[in-house]
PDB file of N, CA, C and O in Angstrom, chain B, residues numbered from 101:
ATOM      1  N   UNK B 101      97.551 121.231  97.112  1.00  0.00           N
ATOM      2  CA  UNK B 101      97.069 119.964  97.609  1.00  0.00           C
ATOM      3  C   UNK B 101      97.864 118.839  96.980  1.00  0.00           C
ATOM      4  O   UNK B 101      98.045 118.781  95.764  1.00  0.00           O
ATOM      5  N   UNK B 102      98.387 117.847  97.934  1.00  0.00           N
ATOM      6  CA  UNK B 102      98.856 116.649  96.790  1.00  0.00           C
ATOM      7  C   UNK B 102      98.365 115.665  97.909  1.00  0.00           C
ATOM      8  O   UNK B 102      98.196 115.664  99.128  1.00  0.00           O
ATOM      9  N   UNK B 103      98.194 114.621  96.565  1.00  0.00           N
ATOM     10  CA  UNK B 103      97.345 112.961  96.672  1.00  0.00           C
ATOM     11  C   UNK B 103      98.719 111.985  97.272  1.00  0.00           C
ATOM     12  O   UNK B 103      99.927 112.217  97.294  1.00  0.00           O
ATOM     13  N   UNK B 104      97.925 110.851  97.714  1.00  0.00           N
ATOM     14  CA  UNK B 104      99.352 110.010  97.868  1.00  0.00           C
ATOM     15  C   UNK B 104      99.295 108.988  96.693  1.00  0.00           C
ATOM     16  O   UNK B 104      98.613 109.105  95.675  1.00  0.00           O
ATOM     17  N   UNK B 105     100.216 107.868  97.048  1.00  0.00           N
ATOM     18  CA  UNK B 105     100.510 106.757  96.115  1.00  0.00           C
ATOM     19  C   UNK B 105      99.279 106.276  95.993  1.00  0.00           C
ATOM     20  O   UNK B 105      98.260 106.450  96.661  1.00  0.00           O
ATOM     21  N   UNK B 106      99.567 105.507  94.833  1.00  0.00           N
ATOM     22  CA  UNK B 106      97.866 104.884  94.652  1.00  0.00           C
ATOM     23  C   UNK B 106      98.136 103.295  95.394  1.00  0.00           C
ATOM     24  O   UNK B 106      97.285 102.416  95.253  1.00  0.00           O
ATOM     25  N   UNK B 107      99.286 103.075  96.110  1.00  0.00           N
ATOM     26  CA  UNK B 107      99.313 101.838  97.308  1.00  0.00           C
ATOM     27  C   UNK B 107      98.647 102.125  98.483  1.00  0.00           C
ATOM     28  O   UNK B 107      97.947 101.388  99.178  1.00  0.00           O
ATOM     29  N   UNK B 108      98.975 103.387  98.634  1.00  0.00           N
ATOM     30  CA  UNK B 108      98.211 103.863 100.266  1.00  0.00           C
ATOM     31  C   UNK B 108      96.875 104.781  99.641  1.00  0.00           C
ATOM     32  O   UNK B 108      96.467 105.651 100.411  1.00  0.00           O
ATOM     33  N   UNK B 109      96.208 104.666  98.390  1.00  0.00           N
ATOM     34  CA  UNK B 109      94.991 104.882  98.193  1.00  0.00           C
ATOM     35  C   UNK B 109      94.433 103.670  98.401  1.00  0.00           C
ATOM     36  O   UNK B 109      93.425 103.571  99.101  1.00  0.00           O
ATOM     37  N   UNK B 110      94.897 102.822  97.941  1.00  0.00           N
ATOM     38  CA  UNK B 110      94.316 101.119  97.521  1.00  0.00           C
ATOM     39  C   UNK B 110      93.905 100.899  99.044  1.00  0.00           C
ATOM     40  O   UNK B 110      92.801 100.690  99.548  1.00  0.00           O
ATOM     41  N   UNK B 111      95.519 101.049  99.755  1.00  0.00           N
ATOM     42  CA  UNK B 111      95.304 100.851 101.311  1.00  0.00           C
ATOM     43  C   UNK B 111      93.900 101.388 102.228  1.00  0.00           C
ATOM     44  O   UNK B 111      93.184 100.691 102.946  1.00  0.00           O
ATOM     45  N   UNK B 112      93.794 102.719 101.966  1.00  0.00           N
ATOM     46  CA  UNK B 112      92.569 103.377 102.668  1.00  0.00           C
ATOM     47  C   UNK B 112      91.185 102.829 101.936  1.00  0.00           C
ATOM     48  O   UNK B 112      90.086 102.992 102.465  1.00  0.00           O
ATOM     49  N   UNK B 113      91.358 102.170 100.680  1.00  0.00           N
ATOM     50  CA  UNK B 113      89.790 101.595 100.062  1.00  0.00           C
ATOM     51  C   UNK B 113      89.379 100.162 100.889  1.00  0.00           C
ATOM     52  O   UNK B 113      88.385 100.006 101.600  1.00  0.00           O
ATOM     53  N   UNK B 114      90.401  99.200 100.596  1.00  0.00           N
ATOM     54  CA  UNK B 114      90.541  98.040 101.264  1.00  0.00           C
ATOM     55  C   UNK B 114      89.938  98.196 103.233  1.00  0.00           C
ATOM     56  O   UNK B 114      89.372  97.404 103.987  1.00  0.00           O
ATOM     57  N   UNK B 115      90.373  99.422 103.372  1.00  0.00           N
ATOM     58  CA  UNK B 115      90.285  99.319 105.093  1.00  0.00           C
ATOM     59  C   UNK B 115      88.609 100.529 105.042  1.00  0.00           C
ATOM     60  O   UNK B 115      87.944 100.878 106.017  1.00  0.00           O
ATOM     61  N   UNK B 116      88.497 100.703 104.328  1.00  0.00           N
ATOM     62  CA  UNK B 116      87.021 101.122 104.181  1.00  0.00           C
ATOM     63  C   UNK B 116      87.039 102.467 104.864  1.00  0.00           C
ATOM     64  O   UNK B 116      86.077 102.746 105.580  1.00  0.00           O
ATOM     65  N   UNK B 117      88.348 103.617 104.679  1.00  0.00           N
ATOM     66  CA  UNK B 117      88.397 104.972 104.788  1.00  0.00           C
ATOM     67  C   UNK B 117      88.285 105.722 103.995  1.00  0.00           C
ATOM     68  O   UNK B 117      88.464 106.869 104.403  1.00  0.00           O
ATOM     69  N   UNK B 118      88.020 105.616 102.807  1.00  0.00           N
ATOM     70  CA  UNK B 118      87.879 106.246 101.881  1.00  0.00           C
ATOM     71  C   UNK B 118      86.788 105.001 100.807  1.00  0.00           C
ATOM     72  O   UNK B 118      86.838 103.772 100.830  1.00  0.00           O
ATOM     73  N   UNK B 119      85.831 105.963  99.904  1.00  0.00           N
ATOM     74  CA  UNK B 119      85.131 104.690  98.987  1.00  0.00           C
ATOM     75  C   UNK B 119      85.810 104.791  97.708  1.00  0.00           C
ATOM     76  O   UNK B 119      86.514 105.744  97.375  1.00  0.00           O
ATOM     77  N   UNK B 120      85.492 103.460  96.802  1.00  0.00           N
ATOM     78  CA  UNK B 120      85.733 103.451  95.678  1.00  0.00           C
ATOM     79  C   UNK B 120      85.628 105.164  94.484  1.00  0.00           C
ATOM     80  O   UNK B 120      85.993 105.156  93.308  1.00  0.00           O
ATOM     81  N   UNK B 121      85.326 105.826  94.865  1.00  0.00           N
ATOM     82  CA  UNK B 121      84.860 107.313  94.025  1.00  0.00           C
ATOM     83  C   UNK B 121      85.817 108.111  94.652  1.00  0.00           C
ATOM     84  O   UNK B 121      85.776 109.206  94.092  1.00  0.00           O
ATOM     85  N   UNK B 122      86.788 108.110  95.670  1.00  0.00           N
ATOM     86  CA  UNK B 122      87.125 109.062  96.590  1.00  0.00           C
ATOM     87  C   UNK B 122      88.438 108.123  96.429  1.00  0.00           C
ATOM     88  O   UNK B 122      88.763 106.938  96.346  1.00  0.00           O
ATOM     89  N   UNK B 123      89.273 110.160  96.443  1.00  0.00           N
ATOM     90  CA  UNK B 123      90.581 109.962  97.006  1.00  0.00           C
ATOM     91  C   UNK B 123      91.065 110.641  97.950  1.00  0.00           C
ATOM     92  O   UNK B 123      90.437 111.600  98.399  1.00  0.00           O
ATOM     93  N   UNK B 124      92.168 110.311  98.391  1.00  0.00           N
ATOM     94  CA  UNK B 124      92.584 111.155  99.797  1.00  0.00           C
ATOM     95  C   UNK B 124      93.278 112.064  99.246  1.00  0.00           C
ATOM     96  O   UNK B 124      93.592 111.993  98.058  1.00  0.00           O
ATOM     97  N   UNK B 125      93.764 113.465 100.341  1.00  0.00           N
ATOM     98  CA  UNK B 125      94.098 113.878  99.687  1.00  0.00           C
ATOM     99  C   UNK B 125      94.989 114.740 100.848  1.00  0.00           C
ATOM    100  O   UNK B 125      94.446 114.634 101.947  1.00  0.00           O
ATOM    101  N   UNK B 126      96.133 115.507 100.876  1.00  0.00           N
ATOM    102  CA  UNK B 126      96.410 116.089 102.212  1.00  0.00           C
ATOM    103  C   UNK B 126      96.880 117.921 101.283  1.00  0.00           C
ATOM    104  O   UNK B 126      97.538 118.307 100.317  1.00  0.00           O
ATOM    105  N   UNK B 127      95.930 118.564 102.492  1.00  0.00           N
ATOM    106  CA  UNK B 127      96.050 120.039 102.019  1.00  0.00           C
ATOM    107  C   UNK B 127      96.152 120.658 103.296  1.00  0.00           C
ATOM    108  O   UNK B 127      95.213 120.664 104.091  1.00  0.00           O
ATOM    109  N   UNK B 128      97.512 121.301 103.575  1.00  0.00           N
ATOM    110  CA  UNK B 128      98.367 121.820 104.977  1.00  0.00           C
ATOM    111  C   UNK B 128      98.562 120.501 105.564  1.00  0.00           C
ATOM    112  O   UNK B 128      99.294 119.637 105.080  1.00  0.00           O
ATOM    113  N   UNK B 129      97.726 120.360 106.857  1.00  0.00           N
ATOM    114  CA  UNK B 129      97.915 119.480 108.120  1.00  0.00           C
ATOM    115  C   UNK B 129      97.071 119.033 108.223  1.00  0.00           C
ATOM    116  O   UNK B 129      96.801 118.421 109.256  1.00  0.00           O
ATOM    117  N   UNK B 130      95.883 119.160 106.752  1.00  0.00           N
ATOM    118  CA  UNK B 130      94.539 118.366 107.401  1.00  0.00           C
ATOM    119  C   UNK B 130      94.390 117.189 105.843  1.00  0.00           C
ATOM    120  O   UNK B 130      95.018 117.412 104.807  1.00  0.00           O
ATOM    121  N   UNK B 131      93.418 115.959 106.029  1.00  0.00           N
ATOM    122  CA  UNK B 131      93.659 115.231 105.421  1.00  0.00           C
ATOM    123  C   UNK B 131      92.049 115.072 104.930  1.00  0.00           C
ATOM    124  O   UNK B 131      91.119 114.986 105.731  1.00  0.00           O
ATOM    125  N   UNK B 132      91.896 115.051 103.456  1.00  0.00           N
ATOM    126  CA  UNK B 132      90.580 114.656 102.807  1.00  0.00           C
ATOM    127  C   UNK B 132      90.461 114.022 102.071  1.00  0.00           C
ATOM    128  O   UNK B 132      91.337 113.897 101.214  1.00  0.00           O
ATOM    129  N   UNK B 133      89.237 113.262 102.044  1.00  0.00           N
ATOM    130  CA  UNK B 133      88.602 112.508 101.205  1.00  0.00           C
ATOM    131  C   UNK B 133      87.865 113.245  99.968  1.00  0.00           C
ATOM    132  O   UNK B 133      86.879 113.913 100.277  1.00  0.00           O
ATOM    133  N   UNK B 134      88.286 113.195  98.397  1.00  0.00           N
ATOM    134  CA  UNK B 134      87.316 114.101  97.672  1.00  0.00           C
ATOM    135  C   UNK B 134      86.760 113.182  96.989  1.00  0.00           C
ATOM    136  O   UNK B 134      87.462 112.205  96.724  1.00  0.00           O
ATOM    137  N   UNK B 135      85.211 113.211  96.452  1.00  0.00           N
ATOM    138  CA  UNK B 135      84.979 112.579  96.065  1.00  0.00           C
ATOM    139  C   UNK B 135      85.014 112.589  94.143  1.00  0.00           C
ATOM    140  O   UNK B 135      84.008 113.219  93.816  1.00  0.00           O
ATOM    141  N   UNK B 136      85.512 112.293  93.308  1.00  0.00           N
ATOM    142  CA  UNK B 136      85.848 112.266  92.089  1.00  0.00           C
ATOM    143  C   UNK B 136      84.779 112.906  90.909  1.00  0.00           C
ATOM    144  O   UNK B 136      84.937 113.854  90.141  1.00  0.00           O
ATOM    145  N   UNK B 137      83.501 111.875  91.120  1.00  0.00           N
ATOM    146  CA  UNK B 137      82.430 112.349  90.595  1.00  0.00           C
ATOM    147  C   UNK B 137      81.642 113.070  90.748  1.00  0.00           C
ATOM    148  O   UNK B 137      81.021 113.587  89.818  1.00  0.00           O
ATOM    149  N   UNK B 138      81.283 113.505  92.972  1.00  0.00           N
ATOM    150  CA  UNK B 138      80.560 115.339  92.631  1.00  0.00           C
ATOM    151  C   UNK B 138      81.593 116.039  93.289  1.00  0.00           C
ATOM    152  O   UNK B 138      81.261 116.999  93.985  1.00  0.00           O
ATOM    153  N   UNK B 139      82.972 115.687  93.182  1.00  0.00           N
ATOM    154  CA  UNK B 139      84.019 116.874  93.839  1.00  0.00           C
ATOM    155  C   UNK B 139      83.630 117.284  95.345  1.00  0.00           C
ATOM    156  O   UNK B 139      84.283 118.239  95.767  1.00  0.00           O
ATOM    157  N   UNK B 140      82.816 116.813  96.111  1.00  0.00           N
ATOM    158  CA  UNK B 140      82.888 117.294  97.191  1.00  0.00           C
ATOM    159  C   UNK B 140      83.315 116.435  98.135  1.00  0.00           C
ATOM    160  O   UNK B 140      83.362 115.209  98.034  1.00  0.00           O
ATOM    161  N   UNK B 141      83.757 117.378  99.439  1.00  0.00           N
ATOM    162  CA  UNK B 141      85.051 116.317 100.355  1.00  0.00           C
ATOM    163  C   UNK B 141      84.227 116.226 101.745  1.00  0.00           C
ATOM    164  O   UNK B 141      83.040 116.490 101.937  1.00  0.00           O
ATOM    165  N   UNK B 142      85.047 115.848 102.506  1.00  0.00           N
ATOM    166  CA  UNK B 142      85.301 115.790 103.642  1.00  0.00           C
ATOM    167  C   UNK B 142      86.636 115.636 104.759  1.00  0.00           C
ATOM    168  O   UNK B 142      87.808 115.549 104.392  1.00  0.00           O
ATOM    169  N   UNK B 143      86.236 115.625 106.008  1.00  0.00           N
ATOM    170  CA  UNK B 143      87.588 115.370 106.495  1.00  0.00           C
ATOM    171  C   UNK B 143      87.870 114.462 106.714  1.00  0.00           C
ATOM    172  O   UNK B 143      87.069 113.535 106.592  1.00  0.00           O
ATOM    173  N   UNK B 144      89.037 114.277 107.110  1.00  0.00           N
ATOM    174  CA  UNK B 144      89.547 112.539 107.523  1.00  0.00           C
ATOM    175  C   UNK B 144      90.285 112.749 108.880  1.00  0.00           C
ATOM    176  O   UNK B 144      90.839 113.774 109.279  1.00  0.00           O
ATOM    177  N   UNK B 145      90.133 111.250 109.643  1.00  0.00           N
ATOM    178  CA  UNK B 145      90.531 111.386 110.919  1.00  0.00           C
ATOM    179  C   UNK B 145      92.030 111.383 111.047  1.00  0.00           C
ATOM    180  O   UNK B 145      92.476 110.275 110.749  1.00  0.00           O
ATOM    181  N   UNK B 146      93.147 112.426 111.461  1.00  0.00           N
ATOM    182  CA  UNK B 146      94.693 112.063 111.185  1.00  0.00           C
ATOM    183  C   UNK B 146      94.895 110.998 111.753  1.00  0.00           C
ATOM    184  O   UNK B 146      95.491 110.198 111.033  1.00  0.00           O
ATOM    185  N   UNK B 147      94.650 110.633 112.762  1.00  0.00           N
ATOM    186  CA  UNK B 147      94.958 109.227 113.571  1.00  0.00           C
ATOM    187  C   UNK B 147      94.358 108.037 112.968  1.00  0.00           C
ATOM    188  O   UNK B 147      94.874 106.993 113.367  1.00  0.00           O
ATOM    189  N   UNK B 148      92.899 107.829 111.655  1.00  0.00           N
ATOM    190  CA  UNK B 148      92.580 107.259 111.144  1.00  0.00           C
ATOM    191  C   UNK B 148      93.360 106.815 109.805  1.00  0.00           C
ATOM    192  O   UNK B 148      93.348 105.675 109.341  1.00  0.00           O
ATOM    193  N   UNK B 149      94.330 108.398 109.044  1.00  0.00           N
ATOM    194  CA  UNK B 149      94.851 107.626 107.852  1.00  0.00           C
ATOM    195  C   UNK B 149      96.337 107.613 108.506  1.00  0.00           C
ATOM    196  O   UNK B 149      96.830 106.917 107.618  1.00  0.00           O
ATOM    197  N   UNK B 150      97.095 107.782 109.119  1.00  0.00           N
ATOM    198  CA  UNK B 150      98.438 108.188 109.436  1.00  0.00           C
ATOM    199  C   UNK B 150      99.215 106.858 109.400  1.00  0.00           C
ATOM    200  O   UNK B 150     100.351 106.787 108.931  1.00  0.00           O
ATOM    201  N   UNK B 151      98.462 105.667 109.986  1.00  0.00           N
ATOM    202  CA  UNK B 151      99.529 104.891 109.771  1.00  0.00           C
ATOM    203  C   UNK B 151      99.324 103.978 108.455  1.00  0.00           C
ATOM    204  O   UNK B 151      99.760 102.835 108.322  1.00  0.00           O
ATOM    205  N   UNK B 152      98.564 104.715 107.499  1.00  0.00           N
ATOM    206  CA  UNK B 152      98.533 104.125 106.516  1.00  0.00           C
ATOM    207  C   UNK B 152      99.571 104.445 105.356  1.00  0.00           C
ATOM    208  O   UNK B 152     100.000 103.724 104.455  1.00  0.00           O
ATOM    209  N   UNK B 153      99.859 105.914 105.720  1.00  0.00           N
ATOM    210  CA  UNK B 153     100.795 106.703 104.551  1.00  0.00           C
ATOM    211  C   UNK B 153     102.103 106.531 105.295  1.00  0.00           C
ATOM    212  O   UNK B 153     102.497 106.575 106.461  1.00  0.00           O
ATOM    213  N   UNK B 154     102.745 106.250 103.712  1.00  0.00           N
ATOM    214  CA  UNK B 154     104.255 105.824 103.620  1.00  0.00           C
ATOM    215  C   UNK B 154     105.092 107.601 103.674  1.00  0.00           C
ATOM    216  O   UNK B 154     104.873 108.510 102.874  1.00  0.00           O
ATOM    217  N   UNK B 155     106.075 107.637 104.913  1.00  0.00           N
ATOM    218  CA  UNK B 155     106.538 109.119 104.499  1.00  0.00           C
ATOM    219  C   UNK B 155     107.398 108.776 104.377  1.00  0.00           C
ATOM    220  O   UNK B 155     107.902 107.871 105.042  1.00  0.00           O
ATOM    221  N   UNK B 156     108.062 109.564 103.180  1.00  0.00           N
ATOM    222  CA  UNK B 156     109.386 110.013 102.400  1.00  0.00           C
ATOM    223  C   UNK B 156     110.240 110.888 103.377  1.00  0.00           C
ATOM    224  O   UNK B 156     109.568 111.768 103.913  1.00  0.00           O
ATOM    225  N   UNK B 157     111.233 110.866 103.650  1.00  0.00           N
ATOM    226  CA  UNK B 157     112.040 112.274 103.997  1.00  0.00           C
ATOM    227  C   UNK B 157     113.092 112.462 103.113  1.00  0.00           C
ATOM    228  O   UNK B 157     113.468 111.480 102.473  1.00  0.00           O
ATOM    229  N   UNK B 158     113.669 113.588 102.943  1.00  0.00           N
ATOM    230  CA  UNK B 158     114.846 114.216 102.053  1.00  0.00           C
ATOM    231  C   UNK B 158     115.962 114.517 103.367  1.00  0.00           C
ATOM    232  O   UNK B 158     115.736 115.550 103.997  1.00  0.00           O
ATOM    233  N   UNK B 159     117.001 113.779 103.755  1.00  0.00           N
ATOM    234  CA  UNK B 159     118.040 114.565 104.255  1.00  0.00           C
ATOM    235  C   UNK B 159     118.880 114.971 103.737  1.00  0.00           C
ATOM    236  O   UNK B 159     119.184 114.417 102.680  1.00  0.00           O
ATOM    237  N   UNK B 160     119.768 116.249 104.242  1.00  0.00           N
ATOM    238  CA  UNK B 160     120.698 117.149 103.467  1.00  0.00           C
ATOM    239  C   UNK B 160     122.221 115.967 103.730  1.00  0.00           C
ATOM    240  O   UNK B 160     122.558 115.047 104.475  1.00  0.00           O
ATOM    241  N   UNK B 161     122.558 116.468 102.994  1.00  0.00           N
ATOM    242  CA  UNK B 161     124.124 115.301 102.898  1.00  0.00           C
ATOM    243  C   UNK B 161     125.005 116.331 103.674  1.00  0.00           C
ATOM    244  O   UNK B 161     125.047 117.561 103.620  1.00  0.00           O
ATOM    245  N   UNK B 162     125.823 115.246 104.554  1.00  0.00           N
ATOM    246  CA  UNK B 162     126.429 115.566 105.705  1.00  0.00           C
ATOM    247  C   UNK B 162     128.068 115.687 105.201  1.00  0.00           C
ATOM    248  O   UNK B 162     129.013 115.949 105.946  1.00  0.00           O
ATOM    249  N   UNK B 163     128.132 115.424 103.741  1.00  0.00           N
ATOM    250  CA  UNK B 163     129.670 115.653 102.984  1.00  0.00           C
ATOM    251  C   UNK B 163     129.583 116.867 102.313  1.00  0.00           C
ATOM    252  O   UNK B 163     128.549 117.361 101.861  1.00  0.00           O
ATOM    253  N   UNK B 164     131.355 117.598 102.237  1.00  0.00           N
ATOM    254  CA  UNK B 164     131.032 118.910 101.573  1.00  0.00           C
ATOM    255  C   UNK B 164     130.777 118.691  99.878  1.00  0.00           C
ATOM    256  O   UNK B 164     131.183 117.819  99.110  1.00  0.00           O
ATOM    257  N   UNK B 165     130.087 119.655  99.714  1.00  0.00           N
ATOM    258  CA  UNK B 165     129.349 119.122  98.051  1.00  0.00           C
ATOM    259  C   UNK B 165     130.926 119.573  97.334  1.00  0.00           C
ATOM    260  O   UNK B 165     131.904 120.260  97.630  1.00  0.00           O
ATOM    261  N   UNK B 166     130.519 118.831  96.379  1.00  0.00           N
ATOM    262  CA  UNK B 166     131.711 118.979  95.086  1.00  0.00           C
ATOM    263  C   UNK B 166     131.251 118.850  93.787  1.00  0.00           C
ATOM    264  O   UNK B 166     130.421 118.032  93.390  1.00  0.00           O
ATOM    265  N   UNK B 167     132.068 120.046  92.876  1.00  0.00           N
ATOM    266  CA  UNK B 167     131.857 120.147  91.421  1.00  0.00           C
ATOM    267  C   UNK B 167     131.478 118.656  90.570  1.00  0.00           C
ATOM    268  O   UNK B 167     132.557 118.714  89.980  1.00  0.00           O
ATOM    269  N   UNK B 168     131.106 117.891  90.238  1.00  0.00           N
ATOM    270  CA  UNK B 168     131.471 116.627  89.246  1.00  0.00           C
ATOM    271  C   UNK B 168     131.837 117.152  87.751  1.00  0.00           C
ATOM    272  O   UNK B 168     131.049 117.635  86.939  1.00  0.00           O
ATOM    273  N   UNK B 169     132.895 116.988  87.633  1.00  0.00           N
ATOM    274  CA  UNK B 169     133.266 116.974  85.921  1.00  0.00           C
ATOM    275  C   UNK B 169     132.641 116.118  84.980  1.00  0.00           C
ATOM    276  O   UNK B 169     132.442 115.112  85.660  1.00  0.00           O
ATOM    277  N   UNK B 170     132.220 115.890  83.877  1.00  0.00           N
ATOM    278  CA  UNK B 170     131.825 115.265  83.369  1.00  0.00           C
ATOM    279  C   UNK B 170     132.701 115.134  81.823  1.00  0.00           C
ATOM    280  O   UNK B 170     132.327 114.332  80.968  1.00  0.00           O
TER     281      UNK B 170
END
């Protein structure tokens, strides 16, 4: 399971998708709310947090790799 930034936690508190006790949280393709103090979750709507989270991508480099000497 991994959490997001605590900007797009702040984000989902402020917009009242998640409460102050609860964090989001994404495990596979589905997205939850846990709550901190009795650990228990729920689901979250994908179309409700999606345009809140910032995605990262990694692309592979399109140059041939090379040794660096140091």
């Amino acid at each position: 399971m991994s959490t997001f930034s605590d900007e797009t936690q702040r984000k989902l508190r402020i917009n009242n998708i998640i409460s102050g006790e609860e964090v989001a949280l994404m495990s596979g393709d589905l997205y939850l709310a846990e709550n901190v103090l009795t650990k228990e979750r729920r689901l979250l709507q994908g179309n409700q947090i999606e345009q809140y989270i910032a995605v990262n991508t990694i692309q592979e480099a399109s140059t041939k790799a090379q040794l660096l000497k140091g």
